[in-house]
LOLO-474832 format. One record per atom (N, C-alpha, C): residue number from 0; residue in three letters; atom name; x, y, z. Coordinates in Angstrom, 2 decimals. Layout:
// residues N
{pt NUM,'Ala','CA',{X,Y,Z}}
...
//
This chain:
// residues 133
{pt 0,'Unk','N',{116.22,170.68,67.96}}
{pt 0,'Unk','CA',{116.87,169.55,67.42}}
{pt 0,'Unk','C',{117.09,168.48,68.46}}
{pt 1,'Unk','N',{117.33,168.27,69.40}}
{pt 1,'Unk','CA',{117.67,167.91,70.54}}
{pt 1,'Unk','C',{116.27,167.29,70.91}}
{pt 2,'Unk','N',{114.86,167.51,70.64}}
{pt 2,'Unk','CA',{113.50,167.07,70.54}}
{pt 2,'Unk','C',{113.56,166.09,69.47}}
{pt 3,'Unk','N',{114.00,166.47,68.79}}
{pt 3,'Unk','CA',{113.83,165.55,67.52}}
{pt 3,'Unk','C',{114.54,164.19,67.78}}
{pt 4,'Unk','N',{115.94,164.57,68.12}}
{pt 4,'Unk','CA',{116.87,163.28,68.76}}
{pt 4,'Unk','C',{116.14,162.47,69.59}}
{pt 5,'Unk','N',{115.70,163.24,70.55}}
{pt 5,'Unk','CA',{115.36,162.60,71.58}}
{pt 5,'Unk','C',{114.33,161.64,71.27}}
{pt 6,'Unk','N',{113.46,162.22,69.87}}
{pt 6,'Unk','CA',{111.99,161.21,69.39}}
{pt 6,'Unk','C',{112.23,160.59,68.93}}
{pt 7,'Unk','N',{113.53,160.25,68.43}}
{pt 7,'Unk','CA',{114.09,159.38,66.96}}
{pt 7,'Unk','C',{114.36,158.32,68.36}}
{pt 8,'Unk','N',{115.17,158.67,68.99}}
{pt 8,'Unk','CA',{115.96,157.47,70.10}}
{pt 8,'Unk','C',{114.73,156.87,70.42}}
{pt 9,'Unk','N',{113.52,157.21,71.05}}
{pt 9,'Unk','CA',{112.56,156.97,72.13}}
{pt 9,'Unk','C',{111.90,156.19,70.78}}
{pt 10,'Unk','N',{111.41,156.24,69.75}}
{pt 10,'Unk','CA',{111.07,155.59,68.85}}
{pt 10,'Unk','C',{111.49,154.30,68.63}}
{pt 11,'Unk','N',{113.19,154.30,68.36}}
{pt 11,'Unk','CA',{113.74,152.98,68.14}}
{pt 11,'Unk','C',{113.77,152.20,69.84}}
{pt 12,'Unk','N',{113.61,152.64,71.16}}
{pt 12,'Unk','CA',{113.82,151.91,72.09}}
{pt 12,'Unk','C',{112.49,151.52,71.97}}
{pt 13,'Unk','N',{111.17,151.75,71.72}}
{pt 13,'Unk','CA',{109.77,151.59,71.79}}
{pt 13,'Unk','C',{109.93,150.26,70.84}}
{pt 14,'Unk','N',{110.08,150.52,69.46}}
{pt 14,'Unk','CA',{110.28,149.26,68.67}}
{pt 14,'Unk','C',{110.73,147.93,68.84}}
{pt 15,'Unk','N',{112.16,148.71,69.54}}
{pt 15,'Unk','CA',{113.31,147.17,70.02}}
{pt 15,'Unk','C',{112.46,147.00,71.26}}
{pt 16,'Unk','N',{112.05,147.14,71.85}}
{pt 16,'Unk','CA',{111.34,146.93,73.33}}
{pt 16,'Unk','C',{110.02,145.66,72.38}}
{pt 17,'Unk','N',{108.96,146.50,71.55}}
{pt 17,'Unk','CA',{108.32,145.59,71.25}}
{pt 17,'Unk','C',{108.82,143.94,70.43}}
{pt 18,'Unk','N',{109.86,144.50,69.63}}
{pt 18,'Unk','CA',{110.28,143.09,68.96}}
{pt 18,'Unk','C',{111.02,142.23,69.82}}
{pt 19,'Unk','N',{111.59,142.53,71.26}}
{pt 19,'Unk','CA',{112.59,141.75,72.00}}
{pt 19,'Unk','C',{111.33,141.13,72.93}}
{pt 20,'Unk','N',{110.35,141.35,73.04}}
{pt 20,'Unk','CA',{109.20,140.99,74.25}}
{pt 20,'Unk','C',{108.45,140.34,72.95}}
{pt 21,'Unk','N',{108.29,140.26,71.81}}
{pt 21,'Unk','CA',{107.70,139.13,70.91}}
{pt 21,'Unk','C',{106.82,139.39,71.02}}
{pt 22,'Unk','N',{106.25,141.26,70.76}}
{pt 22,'Unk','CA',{105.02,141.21,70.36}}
{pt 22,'Unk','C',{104.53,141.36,68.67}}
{pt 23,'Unk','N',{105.72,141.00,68.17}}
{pt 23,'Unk','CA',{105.23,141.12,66.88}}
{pt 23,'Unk','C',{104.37,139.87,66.53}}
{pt 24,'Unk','N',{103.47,139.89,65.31}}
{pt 24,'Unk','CA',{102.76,138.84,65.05}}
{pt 24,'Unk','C',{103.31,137.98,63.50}}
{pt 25,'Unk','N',{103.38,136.66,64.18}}
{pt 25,'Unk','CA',{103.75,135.67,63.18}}
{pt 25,'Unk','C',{102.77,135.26,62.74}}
{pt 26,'Unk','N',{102.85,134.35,61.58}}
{pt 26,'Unk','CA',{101.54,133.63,60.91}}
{pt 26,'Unk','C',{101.67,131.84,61.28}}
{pt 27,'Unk','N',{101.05,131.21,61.96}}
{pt 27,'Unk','CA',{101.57,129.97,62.21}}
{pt 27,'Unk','C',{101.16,128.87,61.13}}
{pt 28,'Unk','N',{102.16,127.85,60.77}}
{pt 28,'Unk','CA',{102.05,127.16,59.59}}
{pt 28,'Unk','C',{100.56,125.66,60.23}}
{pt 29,'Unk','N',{100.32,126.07,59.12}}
{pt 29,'Unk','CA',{99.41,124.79,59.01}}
{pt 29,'Unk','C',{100.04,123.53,59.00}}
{pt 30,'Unk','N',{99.65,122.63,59.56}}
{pt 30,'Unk','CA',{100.22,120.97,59.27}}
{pt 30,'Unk','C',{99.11,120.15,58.69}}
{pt 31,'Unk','N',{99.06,119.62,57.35}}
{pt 31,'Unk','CA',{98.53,119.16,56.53}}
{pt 31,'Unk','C',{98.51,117.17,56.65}}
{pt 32,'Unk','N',{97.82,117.05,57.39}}
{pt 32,'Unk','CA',{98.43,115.33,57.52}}
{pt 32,'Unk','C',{97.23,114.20,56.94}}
{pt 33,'Unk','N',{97.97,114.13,56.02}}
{pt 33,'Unk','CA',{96.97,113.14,55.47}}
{pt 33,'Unk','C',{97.06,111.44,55.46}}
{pt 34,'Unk','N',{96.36,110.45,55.62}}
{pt 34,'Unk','CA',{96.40,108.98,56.21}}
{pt 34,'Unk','C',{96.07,108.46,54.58}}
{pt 35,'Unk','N',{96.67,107.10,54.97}}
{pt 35,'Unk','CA',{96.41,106.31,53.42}}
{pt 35,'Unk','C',{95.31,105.50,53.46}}
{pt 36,'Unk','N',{94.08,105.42,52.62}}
{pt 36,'Unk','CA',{93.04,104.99,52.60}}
{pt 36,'Unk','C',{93.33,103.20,53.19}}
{pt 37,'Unk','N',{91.96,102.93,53.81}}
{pt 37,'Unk','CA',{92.37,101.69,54.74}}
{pt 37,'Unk','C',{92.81,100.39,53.46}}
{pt 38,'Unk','N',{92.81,99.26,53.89}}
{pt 38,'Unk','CA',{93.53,98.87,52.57}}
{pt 38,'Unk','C',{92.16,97.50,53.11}}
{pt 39,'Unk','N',{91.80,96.69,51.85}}
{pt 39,'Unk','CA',{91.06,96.28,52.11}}
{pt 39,'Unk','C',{91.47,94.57,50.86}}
{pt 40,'Unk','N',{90.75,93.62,51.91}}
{pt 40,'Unk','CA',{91.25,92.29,51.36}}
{pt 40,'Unk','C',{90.46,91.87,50.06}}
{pt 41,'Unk','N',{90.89,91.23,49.11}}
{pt 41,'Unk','CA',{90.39,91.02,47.90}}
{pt 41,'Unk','C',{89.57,90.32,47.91}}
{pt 42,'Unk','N',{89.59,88.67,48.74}}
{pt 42,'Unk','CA',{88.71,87.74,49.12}}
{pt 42,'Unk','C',{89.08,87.88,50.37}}
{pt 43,'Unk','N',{88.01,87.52,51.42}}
{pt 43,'Unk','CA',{87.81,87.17,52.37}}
{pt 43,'Unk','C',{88.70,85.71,52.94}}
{pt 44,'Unk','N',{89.63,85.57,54.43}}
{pt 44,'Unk','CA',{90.00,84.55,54.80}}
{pt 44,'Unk','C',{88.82,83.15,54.89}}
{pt 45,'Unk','N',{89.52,82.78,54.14}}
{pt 45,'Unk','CA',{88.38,81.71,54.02}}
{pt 45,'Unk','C',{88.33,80.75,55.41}}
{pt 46,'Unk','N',{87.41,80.34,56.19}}
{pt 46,'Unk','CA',{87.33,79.75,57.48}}
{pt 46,'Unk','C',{87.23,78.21,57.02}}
{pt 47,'Unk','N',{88.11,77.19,57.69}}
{pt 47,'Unk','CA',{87.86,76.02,57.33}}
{pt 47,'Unk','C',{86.30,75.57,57.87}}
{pt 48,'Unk','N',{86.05,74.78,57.18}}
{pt 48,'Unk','CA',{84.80,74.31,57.77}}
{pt 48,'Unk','C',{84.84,72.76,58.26}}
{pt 49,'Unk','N',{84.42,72.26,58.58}}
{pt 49,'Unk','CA',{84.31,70.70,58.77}}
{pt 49,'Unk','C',{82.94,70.17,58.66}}
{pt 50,'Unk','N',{82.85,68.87,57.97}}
{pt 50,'Unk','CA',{81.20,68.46,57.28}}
{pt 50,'Unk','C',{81.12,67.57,58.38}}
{pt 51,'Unk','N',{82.11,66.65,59.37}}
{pt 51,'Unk','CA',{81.41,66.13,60.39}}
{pt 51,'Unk','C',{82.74,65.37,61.07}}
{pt 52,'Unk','N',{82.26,65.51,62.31}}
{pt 52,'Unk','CA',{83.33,65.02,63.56}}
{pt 52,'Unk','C',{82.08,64.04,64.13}}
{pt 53,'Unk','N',{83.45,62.64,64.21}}
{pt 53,'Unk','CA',{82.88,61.71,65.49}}
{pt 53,'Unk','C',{83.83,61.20,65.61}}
{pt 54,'Unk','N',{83.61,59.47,66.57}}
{pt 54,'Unk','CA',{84.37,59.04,66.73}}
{pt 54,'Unk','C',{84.05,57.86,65.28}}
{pt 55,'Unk','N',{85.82,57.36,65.08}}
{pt 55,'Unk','CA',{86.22,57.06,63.79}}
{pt 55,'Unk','C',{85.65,55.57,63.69}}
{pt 56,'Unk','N',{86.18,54.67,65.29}}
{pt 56,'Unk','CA',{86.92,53.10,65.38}}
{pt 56,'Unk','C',{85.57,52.93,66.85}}
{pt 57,'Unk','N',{85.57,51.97,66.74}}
{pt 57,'Unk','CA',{84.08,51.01,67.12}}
{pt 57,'Unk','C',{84.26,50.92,68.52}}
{pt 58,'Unk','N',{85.68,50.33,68.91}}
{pt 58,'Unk','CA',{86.09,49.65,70.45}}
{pt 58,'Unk','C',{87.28,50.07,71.30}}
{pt 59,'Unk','N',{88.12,49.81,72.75}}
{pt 59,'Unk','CA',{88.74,50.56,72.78}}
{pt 59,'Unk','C',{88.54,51.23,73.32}}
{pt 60,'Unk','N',{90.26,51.77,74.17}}
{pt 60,'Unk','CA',{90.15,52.63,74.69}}
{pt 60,'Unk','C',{90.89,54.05,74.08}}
{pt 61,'Unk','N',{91.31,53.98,73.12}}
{pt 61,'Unk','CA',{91.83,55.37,71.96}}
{pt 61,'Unk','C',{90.96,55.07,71.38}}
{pt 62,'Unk','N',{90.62,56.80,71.16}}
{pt 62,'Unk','CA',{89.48,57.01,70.31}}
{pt 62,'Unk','C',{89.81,58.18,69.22}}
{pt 63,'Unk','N',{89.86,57.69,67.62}}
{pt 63,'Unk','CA',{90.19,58.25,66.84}}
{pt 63,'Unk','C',{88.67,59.61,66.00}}
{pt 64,'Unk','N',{89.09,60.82,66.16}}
{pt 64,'Unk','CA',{88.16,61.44,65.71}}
{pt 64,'Unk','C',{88.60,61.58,64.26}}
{pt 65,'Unk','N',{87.72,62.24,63.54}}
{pt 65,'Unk','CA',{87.69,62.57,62.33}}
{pt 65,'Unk','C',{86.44,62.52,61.61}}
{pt 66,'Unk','N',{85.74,62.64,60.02}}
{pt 66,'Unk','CA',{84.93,63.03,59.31}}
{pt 66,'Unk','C',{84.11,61.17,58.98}}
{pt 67,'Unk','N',{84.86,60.66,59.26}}
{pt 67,'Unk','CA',{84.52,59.03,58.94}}
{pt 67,'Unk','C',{84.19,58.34,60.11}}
{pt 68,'Unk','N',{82.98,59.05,60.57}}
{pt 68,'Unk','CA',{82.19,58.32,62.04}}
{pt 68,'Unk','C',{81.97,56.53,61.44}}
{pt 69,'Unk','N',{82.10,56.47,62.71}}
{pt 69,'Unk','CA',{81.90,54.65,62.19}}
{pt 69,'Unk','C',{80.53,54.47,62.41}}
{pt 70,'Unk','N',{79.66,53.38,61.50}}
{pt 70,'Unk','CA',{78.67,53.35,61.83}}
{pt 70,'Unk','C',{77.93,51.98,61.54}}
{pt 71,'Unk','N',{78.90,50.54,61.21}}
{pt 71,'Unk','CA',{78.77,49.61,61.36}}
{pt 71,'Unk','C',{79.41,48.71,61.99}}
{pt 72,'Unk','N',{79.58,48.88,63.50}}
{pt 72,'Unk','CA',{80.16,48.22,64.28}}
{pt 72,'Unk','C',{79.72,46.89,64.58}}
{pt 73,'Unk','N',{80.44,45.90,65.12}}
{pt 73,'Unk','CA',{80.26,44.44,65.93}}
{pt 73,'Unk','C',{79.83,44.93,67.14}}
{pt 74,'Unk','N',{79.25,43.93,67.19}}
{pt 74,'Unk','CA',{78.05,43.98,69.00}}
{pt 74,'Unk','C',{79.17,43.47,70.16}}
{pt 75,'Unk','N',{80.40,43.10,69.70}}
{pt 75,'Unk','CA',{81.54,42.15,70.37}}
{pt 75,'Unk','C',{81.64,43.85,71.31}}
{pt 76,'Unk','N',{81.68,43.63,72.87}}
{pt 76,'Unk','CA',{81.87,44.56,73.78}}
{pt 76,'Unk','C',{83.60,44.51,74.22}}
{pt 77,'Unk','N',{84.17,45.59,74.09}}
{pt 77,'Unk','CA',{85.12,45.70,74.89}}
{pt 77,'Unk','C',{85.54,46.25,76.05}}
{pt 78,'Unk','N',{86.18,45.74,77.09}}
{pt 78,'Unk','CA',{85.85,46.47,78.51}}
{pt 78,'Unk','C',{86.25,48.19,78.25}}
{pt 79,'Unk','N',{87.02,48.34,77.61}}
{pt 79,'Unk','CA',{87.71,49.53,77.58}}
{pt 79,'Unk','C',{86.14,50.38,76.60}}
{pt 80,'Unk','N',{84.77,50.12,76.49}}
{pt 80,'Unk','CA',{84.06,50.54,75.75}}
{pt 80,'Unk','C',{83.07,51.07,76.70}}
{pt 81,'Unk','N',{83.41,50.85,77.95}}
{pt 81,'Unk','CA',{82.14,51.25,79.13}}
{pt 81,'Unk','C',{82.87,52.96,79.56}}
{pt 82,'Unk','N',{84.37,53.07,78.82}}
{pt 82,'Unk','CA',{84.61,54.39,79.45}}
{pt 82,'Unk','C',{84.10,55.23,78.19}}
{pt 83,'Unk','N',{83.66,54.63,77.27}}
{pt 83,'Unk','CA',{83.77,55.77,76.07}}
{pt 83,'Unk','C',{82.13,56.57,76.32}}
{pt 84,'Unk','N',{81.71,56.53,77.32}}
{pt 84,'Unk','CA',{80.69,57.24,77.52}}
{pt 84,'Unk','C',{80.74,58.96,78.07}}
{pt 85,'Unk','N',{82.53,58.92,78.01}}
{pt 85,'Unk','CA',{82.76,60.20,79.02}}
{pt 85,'Unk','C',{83.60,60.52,78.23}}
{pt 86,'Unk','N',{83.44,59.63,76.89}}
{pt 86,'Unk','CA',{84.64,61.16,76.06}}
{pt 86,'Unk','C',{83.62,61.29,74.48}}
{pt 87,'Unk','N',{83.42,62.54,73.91}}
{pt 87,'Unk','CA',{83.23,62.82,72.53}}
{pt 87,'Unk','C',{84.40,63.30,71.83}}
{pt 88,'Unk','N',{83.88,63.29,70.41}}
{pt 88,'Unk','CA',{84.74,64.48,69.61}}
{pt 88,'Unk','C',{83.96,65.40,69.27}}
{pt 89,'Unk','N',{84.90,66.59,69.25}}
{pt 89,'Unk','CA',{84.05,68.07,69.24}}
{pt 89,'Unk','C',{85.12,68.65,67.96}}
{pt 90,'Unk','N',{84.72,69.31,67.72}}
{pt 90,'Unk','CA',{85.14,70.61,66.88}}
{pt 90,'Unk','C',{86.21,71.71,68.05}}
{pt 91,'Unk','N',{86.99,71.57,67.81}}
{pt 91,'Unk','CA',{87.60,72.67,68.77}}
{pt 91,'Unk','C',{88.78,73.74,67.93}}
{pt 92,'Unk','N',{88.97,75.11,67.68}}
{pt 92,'Unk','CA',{89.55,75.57,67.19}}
{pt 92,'Unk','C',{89.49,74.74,65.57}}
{pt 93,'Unk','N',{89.09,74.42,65.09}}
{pt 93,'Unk','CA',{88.79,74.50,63.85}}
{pt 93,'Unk','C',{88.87,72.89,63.83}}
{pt 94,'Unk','N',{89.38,72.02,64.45}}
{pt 94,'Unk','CA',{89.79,70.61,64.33}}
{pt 94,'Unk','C',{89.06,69.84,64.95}}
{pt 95,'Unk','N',{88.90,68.47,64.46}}
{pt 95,'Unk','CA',{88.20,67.45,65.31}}
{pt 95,'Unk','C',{88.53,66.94,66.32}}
{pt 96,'Unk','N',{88.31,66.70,67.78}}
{pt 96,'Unk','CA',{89.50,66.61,68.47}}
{pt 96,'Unk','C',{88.55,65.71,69.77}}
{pt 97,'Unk','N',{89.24,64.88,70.15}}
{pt 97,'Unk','CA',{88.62,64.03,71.46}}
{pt 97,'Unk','C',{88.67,65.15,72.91}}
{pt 98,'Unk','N',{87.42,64.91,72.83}}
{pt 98,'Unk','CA',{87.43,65.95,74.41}}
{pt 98,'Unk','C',{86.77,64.61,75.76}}
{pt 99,'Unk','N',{87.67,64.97,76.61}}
{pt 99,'Unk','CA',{87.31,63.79,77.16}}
{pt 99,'Unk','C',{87.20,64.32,78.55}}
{pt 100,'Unk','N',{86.19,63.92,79.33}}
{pt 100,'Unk','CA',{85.33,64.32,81.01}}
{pt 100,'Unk','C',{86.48,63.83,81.72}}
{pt 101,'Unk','N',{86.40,64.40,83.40}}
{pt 101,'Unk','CA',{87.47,64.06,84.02}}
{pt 101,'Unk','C',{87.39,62.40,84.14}}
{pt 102,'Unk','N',{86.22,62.08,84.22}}
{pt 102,'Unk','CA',{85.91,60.69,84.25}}
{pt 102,'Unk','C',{86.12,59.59,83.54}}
{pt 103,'Unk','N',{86.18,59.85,82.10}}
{pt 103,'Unk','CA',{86.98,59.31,81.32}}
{pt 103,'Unk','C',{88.42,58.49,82.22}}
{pt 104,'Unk','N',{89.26,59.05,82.40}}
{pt 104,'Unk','CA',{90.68,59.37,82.80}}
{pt 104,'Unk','C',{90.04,58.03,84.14}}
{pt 105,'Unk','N',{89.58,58.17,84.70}}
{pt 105,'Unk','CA',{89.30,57.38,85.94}}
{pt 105,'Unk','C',{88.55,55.87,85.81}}
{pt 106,'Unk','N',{87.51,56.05,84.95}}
{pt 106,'Unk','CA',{86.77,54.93,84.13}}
{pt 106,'Unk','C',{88.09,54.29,83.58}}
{pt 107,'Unk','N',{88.98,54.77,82.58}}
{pt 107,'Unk','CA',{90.30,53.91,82.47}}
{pt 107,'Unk','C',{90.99,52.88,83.34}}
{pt 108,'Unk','N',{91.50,53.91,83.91}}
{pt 108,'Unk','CA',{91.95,53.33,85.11}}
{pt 108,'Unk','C',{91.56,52.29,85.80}}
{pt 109,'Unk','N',{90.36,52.02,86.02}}
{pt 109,'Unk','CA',{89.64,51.62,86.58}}
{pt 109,'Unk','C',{89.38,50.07,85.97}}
{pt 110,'Unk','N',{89.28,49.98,84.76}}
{pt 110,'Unk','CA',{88.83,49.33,84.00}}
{pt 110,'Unk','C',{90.08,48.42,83.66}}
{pt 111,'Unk','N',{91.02,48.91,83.21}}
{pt 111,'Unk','CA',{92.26,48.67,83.20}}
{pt 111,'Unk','C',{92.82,47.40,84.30}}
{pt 112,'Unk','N',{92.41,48.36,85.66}}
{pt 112,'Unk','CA',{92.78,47.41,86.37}}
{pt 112,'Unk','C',{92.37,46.00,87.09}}
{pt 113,'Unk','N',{90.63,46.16,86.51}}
{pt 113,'Unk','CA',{90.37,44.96,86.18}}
{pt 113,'Unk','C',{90.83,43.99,85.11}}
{pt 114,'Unk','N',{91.36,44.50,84.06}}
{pt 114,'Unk','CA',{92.02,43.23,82.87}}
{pt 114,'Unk','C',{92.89,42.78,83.72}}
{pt 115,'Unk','N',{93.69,43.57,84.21}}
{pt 115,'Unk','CA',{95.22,42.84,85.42}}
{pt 115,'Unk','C',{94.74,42.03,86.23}}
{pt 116,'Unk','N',{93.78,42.13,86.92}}
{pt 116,'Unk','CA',{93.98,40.80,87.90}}
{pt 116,'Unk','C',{92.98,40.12,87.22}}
{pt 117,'Unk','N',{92.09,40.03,86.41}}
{pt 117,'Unk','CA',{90.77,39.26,86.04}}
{pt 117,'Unk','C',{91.01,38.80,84.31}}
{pt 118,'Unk','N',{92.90,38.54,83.76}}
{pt 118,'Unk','CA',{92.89,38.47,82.45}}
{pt 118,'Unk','C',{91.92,37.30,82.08}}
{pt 119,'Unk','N',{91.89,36.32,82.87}}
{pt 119,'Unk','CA',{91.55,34.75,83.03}}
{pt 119,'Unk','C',{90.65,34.29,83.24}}
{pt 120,'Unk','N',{89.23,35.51,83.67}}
{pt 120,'Unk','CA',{88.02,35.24,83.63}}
{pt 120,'Unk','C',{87.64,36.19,83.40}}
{pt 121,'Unk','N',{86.30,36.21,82.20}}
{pt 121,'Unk','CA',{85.70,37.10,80.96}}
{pt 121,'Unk','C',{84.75,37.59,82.02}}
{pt 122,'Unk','N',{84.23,36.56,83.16}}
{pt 122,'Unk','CA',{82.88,37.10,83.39}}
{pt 122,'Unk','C',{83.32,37.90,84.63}}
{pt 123,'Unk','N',{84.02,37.78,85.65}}
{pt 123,'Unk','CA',{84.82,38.58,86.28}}
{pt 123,'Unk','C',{85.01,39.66,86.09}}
{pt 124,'Unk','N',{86.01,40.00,84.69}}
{pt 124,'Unk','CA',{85.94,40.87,84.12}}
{pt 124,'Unk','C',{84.86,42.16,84.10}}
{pt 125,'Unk','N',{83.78,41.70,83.36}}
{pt 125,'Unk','CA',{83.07,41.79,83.35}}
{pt 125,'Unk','C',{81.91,42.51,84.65}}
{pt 126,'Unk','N',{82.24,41.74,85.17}}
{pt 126,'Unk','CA',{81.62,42.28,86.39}}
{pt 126,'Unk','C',{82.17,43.32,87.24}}
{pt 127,'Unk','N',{83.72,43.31,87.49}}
{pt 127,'Unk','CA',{84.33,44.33,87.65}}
{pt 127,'Unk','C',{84.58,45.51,86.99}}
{pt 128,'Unk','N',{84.11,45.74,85.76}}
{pt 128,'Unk','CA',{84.20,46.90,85.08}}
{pt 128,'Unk','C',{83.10,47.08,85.19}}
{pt 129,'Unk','N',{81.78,46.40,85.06}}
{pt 129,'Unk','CA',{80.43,47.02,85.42}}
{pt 129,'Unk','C',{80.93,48.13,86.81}}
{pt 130,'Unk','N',{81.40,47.71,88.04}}
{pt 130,'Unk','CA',{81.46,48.51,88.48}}
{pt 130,'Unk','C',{82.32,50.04,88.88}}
{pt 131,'Unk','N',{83.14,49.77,87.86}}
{pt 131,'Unk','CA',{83.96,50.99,87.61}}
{pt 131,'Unk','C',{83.19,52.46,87.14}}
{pt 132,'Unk','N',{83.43,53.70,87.07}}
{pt 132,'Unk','CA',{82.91,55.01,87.14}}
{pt 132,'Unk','C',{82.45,55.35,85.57}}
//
């Protein structure tokens, strides 16, 4: 009897030994993850378009862009018309927009400061903005 005890004890320490060291086997849960179908636009963003960029106004030194290029101008020259060789309008980010060379900016200037001292003679004038940039 005392064999028997002894197998019963040695039994349950064998057991508790295996379940306290976690060798029993669990079943591990699945994780099921499911995403929501992509979502998709009905119409397309429509992209502006533009049918045509120039410049708007004939003379001058502001230069108006937009869809209404001018295209019956006077032959009448204005000094401020020798800089408009260094600026266009372009399309930029979706808009019509004056893009203008560093030279532009200097041709101004330049030109400009011939009207100041030369308001009083055309041909002066004239001649001094010929030689501006």
């Amino acid at each position: 009897m005392k064999n028997r005890y002894l197998f019963v004890i040695t039994g349950v320490l064998v057991l508790a030994t295996l379940f306290a060291a976690g060798c029993t086997q669990t079943t591990q849960q699945q994780v099921v993850v499911t995403t929501a179908p992509p979502t998709t636009t009905e119409t397309p963003t429509a992209t502006p378009t533009i049918s045509a960029c120039g410049i708007e106004n004939c003379h001058g030194y502001t230069l108006q862009c937009g869809p209404n290029i001018a295209s019956a101008c006077t032959s009448d020259i204005d000094a401020g018309d020798r800089c408009r060789k260094y600026a266009s309008c372009q399309v930029v980010s979706g808009t019509c927009q004056v893009v203008k060379e560093t030279k532009y900016d200097k041709c101004v200037g330049c030109v400009k400061q011939c009207e100041s001292t030369n308001y009083n003679n055309p041909n002066q004038l004239n001649d001094c903005a010929d030689r501006c940039p």
